[in-house]
LUMVO-910783 format. One line per field, with one value per residue (C-alpha): residue number from 0; chain; x, y, z. Coordinates in steps of 0.02 Angstrom, whole numbers. Layout:
BEGIN
seza <- (NUM, ...)
gudren <- (A, ...)
X <- (X, ...)
Y <- (Y, ...)
Z <- (Z, ...)
# end
This chain:
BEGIN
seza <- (0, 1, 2, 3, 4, 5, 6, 7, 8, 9, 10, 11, 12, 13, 14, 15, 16, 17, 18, 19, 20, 21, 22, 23, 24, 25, 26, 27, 28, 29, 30, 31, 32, 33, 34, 35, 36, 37, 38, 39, 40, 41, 42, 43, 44, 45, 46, 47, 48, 49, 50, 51, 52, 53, 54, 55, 56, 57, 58, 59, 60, 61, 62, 63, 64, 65, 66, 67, 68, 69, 70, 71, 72, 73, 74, 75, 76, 77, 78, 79, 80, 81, 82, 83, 84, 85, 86, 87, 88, 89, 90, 91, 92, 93, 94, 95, 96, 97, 98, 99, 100, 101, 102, 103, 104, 105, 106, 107, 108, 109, 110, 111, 112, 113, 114, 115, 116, 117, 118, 119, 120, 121, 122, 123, 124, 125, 126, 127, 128, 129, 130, 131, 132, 133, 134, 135, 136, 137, 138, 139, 140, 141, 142, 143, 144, 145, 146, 147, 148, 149, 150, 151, 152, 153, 154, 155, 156, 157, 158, 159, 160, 161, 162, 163, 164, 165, 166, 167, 168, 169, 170, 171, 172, 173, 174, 175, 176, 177, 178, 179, 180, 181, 182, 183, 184, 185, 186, 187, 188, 189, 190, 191, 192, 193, 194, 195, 196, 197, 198, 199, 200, 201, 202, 203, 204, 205, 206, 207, 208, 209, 210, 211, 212, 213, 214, 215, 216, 217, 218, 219, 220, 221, 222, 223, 224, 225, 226, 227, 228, 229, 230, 231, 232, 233, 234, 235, 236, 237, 238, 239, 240, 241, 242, 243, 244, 245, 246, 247, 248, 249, 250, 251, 252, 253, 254, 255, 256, 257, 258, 259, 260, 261, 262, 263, 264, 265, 266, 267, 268, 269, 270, 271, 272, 273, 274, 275, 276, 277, 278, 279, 280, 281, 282, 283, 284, 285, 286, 287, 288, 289, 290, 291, 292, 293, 294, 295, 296, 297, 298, 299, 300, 301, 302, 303, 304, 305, 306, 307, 308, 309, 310, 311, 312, 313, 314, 315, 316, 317, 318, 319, 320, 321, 322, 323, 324, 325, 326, 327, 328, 329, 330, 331, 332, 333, 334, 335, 336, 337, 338, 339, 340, 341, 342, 343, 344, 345, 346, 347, 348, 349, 350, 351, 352, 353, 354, 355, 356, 357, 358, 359, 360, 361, 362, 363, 364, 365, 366, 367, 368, 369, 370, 371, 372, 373, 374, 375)
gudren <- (A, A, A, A, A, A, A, A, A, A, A, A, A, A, A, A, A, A, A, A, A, A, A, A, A, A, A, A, A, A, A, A, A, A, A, A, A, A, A, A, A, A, A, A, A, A, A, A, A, A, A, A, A, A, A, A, A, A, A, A, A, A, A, A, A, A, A, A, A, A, A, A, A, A, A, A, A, A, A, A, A, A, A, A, A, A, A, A, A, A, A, A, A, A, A, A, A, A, A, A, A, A, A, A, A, A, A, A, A, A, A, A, A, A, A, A, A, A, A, A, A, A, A, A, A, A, A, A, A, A, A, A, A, A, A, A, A, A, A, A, A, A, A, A, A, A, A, A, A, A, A, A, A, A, A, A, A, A, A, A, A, A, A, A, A, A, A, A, A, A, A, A, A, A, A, A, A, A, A, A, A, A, A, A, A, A, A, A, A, A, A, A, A, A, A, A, A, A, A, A, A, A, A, A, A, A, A, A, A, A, A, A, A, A, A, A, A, A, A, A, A, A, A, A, A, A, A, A, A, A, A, A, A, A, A, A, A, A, A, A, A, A, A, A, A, A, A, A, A, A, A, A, A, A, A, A, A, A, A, A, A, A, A, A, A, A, A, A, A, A, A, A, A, A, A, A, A, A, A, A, A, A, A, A, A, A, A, A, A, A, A, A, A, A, A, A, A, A, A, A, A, A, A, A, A, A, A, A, A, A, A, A, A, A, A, A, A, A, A, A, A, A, A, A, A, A, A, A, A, A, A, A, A, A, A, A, A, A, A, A, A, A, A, A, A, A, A, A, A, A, A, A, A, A, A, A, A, A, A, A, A, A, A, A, A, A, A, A, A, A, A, A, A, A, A, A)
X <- (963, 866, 813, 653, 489, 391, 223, 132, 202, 213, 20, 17, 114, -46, -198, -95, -69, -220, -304, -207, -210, -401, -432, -278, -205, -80, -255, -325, -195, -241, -396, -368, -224, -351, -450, -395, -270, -368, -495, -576, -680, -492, -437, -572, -557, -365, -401, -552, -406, -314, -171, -184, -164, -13, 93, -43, -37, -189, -246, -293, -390, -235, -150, 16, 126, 286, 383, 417, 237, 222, 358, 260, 126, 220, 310, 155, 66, 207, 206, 43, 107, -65, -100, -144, -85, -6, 149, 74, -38, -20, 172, 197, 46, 43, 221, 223, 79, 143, 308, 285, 81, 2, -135, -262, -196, -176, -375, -425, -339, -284, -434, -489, -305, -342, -521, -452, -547, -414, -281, -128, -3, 177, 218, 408, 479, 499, 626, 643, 782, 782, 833, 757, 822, 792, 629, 589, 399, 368, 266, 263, 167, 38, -17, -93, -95, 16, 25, 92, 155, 249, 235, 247, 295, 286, 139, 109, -77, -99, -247, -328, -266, -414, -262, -56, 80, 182, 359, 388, 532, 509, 677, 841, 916, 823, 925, 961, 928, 880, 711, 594, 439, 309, 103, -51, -144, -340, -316, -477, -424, -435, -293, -246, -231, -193, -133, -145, -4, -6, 175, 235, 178, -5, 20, -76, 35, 10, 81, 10, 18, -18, -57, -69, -159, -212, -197, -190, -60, -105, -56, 100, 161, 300, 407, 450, 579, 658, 569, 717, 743, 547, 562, 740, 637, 497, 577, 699, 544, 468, 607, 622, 450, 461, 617, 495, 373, 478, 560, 410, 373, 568, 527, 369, 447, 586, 477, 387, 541, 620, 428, 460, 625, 580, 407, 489, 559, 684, 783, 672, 713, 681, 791, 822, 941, 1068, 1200, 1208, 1037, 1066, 1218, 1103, 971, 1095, 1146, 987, 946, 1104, 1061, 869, 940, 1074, 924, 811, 937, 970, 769, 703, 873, 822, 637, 697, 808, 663, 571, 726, 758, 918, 1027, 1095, 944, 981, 1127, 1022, 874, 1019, 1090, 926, 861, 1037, 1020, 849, 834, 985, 903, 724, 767, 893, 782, 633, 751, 825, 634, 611, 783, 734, 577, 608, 486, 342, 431, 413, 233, 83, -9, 141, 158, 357, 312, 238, 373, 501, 385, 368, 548, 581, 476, 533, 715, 683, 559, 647, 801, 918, 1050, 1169, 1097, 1084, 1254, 1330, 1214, 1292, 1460, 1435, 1346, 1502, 1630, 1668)
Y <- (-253, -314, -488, -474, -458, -306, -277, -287, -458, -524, -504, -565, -704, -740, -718, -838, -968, -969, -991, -1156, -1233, -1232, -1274, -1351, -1459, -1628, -1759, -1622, -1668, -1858, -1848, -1765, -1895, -2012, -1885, -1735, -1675, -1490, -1427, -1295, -1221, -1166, -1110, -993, -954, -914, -771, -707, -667, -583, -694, -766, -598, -535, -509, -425, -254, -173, -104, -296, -322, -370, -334, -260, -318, -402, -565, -532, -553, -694, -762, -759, -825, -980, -1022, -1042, -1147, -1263, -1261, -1384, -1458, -1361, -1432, -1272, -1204, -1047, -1083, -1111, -991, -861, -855, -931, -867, -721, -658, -705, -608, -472, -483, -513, -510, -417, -282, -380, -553, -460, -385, -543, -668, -576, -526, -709, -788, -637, -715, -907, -903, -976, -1091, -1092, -1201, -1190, -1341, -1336, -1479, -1623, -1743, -1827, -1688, -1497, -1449, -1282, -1270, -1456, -1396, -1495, -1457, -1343, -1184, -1152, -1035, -1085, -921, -814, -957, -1041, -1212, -1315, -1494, -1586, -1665, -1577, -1696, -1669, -1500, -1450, -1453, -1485, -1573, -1429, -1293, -1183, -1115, -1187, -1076, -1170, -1163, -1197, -1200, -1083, -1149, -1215, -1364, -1449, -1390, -1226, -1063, -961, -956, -1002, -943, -936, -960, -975, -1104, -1136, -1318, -1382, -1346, -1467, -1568, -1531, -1704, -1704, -1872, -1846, -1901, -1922, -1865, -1958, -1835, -1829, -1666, -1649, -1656, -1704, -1751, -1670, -1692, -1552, -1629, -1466, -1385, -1198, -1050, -871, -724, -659, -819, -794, -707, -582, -566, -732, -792, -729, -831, -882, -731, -727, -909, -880, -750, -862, -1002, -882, -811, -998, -1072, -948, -924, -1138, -1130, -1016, -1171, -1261, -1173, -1167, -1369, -1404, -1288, -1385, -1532, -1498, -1430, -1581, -1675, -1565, -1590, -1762, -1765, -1657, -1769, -1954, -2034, -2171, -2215, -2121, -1958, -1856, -1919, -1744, -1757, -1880, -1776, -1884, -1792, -1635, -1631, -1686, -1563, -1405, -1467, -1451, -1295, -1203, -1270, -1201, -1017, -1020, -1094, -944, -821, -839, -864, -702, -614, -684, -641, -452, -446, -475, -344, -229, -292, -342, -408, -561, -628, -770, -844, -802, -896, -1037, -1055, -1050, -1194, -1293, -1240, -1282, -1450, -1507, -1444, -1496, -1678, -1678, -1636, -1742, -1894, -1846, -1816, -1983, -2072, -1971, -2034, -2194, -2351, -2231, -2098, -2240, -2278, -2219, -2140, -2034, -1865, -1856, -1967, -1844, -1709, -1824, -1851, -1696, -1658, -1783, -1690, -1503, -1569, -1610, -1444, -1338, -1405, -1511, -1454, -1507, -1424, -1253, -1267, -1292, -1146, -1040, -1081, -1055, -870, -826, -840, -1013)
Z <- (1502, 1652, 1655, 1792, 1731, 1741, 1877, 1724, 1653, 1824, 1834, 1669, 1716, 1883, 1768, 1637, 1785, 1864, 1699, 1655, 1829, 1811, 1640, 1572, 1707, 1645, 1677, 1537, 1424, 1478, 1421, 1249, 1208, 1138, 1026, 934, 1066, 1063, 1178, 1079, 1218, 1315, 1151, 1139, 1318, 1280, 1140, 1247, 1390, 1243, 1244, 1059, 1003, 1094, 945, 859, 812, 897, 733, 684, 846, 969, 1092, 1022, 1163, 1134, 1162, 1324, 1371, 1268, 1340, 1516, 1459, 1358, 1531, 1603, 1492, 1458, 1684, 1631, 1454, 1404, 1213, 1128, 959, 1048, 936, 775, 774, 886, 847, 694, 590, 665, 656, 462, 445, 532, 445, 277, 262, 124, 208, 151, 189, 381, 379, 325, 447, 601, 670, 675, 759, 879, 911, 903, 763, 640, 657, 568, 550, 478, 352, 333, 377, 256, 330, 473, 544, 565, 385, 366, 168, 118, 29, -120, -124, -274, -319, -512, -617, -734, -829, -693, -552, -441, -429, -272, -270, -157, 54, 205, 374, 566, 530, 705, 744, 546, 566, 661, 545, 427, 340, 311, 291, 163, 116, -59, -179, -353, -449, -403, -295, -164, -43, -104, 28, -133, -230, -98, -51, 57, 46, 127, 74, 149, 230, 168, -47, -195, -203, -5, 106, 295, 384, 566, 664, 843, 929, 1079, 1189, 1144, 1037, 854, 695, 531, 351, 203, 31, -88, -266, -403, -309, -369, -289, -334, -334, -173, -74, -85, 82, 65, -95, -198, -195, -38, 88, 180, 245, 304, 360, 465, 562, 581, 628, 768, 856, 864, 939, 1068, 1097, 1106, 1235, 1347, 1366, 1381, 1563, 1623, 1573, 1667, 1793, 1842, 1834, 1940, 2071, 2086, 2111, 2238, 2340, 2333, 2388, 2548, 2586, 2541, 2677, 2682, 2862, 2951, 2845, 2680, 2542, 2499, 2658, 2557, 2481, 2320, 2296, 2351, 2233, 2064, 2124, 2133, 1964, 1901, 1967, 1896, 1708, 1759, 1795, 1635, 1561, 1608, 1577, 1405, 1345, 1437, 1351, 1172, 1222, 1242, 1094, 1009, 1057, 1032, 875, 893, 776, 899, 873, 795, 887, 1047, 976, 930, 1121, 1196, 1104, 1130, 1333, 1343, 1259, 1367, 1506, 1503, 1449, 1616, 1722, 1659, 1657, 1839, 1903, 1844, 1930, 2103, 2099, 2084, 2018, 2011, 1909, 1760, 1791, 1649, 1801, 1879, 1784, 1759, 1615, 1513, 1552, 1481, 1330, 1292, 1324, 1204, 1062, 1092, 1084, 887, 851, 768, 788, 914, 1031, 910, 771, 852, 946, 757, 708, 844, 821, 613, 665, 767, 641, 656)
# end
């Protein structure tokens, strides 16, 4: 399978770059740190391209295109750290719709992700670690209703979301793969409460609380009681779609330290002459290409449907998270006193390395995943 993109993504790729550099630069992400962390005008301006609904069937008002052209366009936003909820909504929401969506629950919503519109946000995650399972929030019936209790932690963009996709637990142990489910739950409901939460690297999460709060039959999004299935294919096409921003977020940073090292001069000559380096740059580079290899791979397998999905999924997020944080940490040692300065950009790399290295899961995590879906 080739690994080079198309004409088509690669022009993709220039209309997706051209659009960040202008209206998502880092000082954008600067200025949104102190507020809500979303500029809803470049959101809008990011469905009117077509790009929110790339994973939407055209039928449902997008663009039916596949990860691989997602997969351009998440390199290039995370090139600027762009804060946008690409990943919640446009693959997240829209992939469970897709996948396990009733035909009304995908008239109703998809059209509107497609329009940036809606926001959706997955609420998984209830401890402080990746534990996909550990799901002690519960959904029980109550004659002809549902009923959801529990706490959600570390939502992404939960406080912008008008509707969370919530995983809940119908019966068994709390840590139980079996019995779970999954809903969709309006954000602004009776009994709903969102604590925003401001990550490290100026992104929008939340906690929420759901206290009995009511919902009908047709929340529920694909069969009950067999969410983990649903949720493992969620959670796959996230972190891939994830490790894609997050090349293009260690490939920006890396260029900007290899510029550096050719314009700073010490001795009367670029520091990128000194073989010590030269040495950590090459270094770099090589985890960048293994790094690149194995996301546009999982990308395509994707689209083929392929069965290695998940270990690919599983050694791109354990090569990318080792990756990005190196090179945000060596941008930061090559550049010296200003690398570790608020108004020097490396900063925020490293930050935001720092937060995709826990979404989703941790090198460790997936490199025990891996070895587990191998056999071992």
């Amino acid at each position: 399978m080739t690994l080079l993109l198309s004409p088509e993504q690669e022009a993709l790729g220039r209309t997706a770059r051209d659009f960040v550099r202008a209206r998502l630069p880092t000082s954008r992400l600067r200025a949104l740190r102190g507020g809500t962390g979303h500029d809803p005008e470049a959101w809008r301006a990011l469905a009117d391209l077509g790009f929110c609904g790339i994973l939407v069937p055209e039928a449902h008002g997008g663009a039916g295109l596949g990860f691989a052209e997602l997969g351009v366009v998440m390199e290039e936003l995370g090139r600027t750290l762009s804060p946008t909820p690409m990943l919640s909504t446009a693959v997240l929401g829209a992939s469970a719709l897709v996948l396990g969506g009733s035909e009304a629950q995908r008239r109703a919503h998809l059209p509107s992700i497609c329009k940036g519109e809606c926001i959706v946000a997955l609420a998984h995650q209830e401890s402080a670690r990746h534990a996909p399972y550990g799901v002690a929030t519960r959904l029980e019936r109550d004659g002809t209703r549902l009923v959801l209790s529990g706490q959600k932690r570390f939502v992404l963009d939960g406080p912008l979301a008008d509707a969370l996709l919530v995983v809940a637990r119908l019966g068994g142990a709390d840590d139980a793969r079996d019995d779970l489910a999954l809903v969709l739950v309006p954000a602004r409901s009776p009994g709903v409460s969102v604590s925003p939460r401001r990550t490290i690297d100026g992104r929008a999460a939340a906690d929420v609380s759901f206290s009995a709060v009511a919902l009908e039959e047709t929340a529920l999004v694909g069969a009950p009681g067999a969410g983990a299935e649903l949720l493992d294919r969620l959670l796959d096409r996230g972190a891939i779609a994830l490790c894609a921003e997050m090349l293009g977020s260690a490939t920006e940073a890396f260029e900007r330290t290899l510029e550096y090292l050719r314009t700073r001069k010490q001795f009367g000559v670029p520091i990128g002459s000194f073989q010590a380096l030269r040495h950590r740059a090459a270094r770099l580079y090589g985890e960048l290409e293994l790094g690149r290899s194995v996301v546009l791979e999982a990308l395509r397998a994707l689209d083929a449907g392929r069965t290695d999905v998940p270990a690919l999924a599983s050694a791109a997020k354990a090569r990318l998270s080792d990756a990005f944080l190196s090179v945000a940490a060596e941008g930061i040692q090559m550049h010296g006193g200003i690398g570790v300065t608020e108004e020097h950009d490396l900063g925020l790399y490293y930050k935001r390395a720092r937060v995709a290295e826990l979404t989703f899961g941790d090198a460790p995590f997936h490199r025990d995943r891996f070895a587990r879906l191998s056999g071992f």
